[in-house]
C-alpha positions as CSV (number, residue, x, y, z in Angstrom):
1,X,-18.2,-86.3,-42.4
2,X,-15.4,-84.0,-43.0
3,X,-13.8,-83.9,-46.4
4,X,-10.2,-84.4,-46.6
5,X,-7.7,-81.9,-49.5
6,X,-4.1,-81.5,-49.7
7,X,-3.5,-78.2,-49.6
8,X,-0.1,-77.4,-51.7
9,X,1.6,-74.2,-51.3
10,X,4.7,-72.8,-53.0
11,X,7.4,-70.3,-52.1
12,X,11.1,-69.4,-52.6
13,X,12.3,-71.5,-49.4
14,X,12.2,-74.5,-48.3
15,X,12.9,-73.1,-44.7
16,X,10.1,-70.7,-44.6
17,X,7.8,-73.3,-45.7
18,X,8.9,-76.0,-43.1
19,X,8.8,-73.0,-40.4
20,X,5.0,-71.6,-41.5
21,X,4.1,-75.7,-42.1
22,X,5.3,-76.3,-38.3
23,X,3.3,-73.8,-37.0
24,X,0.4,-74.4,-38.9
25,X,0.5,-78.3,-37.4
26,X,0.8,-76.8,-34.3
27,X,-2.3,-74.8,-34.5
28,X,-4.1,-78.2,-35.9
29,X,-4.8,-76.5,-39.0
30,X,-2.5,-79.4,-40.7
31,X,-2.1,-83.1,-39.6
32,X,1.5,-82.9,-41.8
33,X,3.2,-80.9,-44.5
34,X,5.5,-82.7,-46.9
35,X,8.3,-80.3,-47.9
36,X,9.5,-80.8,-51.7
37,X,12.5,-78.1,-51.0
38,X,13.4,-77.8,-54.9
39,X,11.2,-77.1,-57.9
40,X,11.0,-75.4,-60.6
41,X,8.0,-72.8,-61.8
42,X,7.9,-71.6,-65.2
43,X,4.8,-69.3,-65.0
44,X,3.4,-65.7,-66.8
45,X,4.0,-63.3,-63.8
46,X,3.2,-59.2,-64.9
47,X,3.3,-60.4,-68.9
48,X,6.8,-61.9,-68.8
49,X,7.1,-65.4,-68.2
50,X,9.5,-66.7,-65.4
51,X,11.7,-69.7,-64.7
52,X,12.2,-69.4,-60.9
53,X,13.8,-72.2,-58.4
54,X,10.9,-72.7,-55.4
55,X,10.4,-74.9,-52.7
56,X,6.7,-76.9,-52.7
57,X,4.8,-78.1,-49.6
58,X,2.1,-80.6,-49.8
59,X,-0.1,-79.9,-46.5
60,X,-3.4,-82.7,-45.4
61,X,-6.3,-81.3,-43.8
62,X,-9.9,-80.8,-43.3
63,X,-11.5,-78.9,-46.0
64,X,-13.2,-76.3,-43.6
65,X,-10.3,-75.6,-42.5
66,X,-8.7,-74.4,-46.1
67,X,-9.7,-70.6,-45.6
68,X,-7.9,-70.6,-42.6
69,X,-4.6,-71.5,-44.3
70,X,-5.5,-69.2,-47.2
71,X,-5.8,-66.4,-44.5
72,X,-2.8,-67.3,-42.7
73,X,-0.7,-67.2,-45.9
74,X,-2.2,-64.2,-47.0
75,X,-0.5,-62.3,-43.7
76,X,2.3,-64.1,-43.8
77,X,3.8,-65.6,-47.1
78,X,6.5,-63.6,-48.6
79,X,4.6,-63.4,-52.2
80,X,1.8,-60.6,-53.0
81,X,0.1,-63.4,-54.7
82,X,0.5,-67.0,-53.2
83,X,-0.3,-69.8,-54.2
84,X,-2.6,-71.6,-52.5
85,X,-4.5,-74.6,-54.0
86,X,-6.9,-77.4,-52.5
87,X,-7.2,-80.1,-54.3
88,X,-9.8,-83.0,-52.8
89,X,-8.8,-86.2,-51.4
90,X,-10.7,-88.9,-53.6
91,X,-9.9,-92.1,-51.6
92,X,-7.7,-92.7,-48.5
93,X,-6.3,-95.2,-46.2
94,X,-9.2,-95.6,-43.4
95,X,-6.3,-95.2,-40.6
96,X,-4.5,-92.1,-42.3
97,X,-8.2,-90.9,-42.5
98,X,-9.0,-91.0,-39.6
99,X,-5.4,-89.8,-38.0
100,X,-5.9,-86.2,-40.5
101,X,-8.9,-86.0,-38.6
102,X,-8.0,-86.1,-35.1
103,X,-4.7,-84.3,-35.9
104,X,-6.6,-81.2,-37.1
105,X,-9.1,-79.1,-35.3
106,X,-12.9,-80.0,-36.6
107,X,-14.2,-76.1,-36.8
């Protein structure tokens, strides 16, 4: 039985997420992404710290299927460094369980 994650991924627009979040649905490496388009990231970047205005997107997906996003952002995300992060899914609705799971491909 495949675990499920949400996957969450930052970067400086909200467009560039939605467009690399479409295509990654359309490849079934996503069932869904859930574009926050405002945050803010304070973080230590190159010993300074920063205070930056990002866009978030919460993708949901097969665990197996994780270092396939993290080598698709890797060619494609603006940053040098993106971040990337799964974080497990602990419970879930039985029907939006089961919908992640035939909306994604099952590598």
């Amino acid at each position: 039985m495949d675990e499920l994650v949400d996957v969450t991924i930052s970067a400086e627009s909200a467009d560039w997420l939605a467009s690399f979040t479409r295509e990654l649905v359309s490849d079934r490496l996503a069932a869904c992404g859930n574009v926050i388009p405002a945050i803010r990231s304070i973080y230590r970047w190159q010993g300074d710290i920063s205070d930056d205005a990002e866009a978030l997107v919460v993708l949901h997906t097969r665990k197996s299927l994780v270092p396939k996003i993290i080598e698709r952002a890797n060619q494609q995300h603006p940053y040098d460094t993106p971040q990337v992060i799964a974080v497990p899914v602990v419970d879930v609705h039985p029907g939006y369980r089961a919908w992640v799971l035939d909306s994604t491909d099952d590598q």
